[in-house]
C-alpha positions in Angstrom: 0.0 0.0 0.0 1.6 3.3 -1.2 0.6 6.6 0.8 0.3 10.2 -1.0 1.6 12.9 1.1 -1.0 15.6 2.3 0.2 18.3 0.0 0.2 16.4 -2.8 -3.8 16.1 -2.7 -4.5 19.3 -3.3 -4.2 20.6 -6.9 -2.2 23.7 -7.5 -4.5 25.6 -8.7 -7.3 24.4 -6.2 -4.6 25.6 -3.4 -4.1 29.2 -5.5 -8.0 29.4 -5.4 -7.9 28.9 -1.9 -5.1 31.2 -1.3 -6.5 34.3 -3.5 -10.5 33.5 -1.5 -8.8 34.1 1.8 -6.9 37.0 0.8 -10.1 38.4 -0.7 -11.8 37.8 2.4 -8.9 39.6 4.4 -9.3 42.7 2.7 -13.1 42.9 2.7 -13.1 42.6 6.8 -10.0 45.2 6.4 -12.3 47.8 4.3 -15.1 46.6 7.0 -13.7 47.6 10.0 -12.4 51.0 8.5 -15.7 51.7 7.2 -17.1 51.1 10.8 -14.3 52.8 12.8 -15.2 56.0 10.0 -18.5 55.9 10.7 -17.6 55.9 15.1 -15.4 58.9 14.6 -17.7 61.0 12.2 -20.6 60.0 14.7 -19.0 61.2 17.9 -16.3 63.8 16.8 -18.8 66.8 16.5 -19.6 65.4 20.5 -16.3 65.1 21.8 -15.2 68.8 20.3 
């Protein structure tokens, strides 16, 4: 019985998908949370000055 290593299961290109959704999804929760944190400072700036 012969055994395939792990990273030899995974296609290149399956892994490259992988790799570029992951990045994708790190930048959308980047633009997210400067969005929000825009949004907290134009919302209590006025207040605070």
């Amino acid at each position: 019985m012969t055994s395939i290593p792990d990273n030899a299961a995974v296609s290149p290109s399956a892994n490259s998908a992988r790799q570029a959704r992951r990045v994708a999804l790190i930048v959308a929760v980047a633009f997210f949370m400067q969005l929000l944190d825009s949004t907290i400072i134009s919302t209590s700036l006025p207040q605070m000055g």
